[in-house]
C-alpha positions as CSV (number, residue, x, y, z in Angstrom):
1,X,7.8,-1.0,18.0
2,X,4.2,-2.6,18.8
3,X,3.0,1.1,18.8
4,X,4.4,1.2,15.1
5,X,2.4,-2.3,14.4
6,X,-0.5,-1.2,15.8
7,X,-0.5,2.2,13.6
8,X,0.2,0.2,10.7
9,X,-2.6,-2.0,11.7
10,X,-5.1,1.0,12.0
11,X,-4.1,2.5,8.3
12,X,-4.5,-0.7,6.7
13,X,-8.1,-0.7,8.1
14,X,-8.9,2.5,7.4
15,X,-7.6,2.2,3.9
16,X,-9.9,-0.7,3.7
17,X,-12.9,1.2,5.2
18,X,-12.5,4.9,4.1
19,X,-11.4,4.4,0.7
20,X,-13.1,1.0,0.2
21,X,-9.8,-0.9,-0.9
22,X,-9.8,-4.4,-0.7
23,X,-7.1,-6.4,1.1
24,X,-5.9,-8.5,-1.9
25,X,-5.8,-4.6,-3.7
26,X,-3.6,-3.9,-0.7
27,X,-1.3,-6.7,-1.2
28,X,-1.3,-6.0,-4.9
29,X,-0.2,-2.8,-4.5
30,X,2.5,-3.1,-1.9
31,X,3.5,-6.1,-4.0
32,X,4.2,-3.7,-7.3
33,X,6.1,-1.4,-4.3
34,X,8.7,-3.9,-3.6
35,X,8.8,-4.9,-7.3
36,X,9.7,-0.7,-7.9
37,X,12.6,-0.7,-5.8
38,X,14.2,-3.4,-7.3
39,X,13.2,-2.4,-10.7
40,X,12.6,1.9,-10.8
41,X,11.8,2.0,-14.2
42,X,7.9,0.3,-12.3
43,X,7.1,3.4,-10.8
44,X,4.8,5.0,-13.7
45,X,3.0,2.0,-13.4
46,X,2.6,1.7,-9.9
47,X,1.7,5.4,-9.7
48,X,-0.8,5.0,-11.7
49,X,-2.3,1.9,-9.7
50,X,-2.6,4.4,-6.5
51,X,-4.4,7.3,-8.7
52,X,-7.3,3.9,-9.8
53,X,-7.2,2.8,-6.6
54,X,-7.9,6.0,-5.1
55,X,-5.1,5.7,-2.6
56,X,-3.8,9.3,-4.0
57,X,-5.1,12.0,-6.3
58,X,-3.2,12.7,-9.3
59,X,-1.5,16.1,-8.1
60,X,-0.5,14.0,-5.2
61,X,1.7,11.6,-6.6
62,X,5.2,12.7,-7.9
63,X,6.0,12.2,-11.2
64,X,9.5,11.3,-9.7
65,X,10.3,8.1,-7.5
66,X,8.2,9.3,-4.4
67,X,10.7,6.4,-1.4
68,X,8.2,7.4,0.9
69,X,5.2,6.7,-1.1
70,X,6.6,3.3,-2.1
71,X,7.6,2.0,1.3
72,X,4.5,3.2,3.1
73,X,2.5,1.0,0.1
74,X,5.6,-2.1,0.8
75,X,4.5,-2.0,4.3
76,X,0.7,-1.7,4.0
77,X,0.5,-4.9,2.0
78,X,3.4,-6.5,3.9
79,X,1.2,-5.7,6.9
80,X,-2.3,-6.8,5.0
81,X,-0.5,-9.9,4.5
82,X,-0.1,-10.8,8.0
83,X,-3.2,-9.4,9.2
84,X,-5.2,-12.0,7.1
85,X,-2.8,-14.7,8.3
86,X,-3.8,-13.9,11.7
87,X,-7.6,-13.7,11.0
88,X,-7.8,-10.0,11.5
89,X,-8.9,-9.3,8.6
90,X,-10.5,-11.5,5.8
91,X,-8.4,-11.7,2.4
């Protein structure tokens, strides 16, 4: 399990580094996540806030409810959440 904290750890810093996201764009984003699986008809929305971000490429991103896609995003900002509670990152 701490192997699986740490990993999720390392993505939200690469995220942050590599594709220049900001943590409150992380949280924003896994935030409109959660919102989609309690309210699917979201998704086209939130897809389209991963193309702007540049989280994902167009072609990348199903047209279709993508679970994966979605819960990876829930847990990123869950975890960006955290991480700036804990000072390891700044918000």
């Amino acid at each position: 399990m701490i192997d699986q904290v740490e990993q999720t750890k390392q993505m939200v810093r690469e995220a942050m580094i590599e594709e220049g996201i900001t943590s409150k764009t992380l949280i924003r984003l896994g935030k409109m996540a959660e919102d989609v699986l309690q309210d699917k008809s979201l998704y086209p929305k939130f897809s389209q806030a991963i193309i702007d971000s540049d989280l994902a490429e167009e072609e990348d991103v199903s047209k279709s409810i993508d679970y994966q896609l979605v819960g990876v995003v829930a847990t990123l900002g869950e975890m960006a959440r955290q991480m700036i509670a804990s000072g390891e990152i700044e918000g």
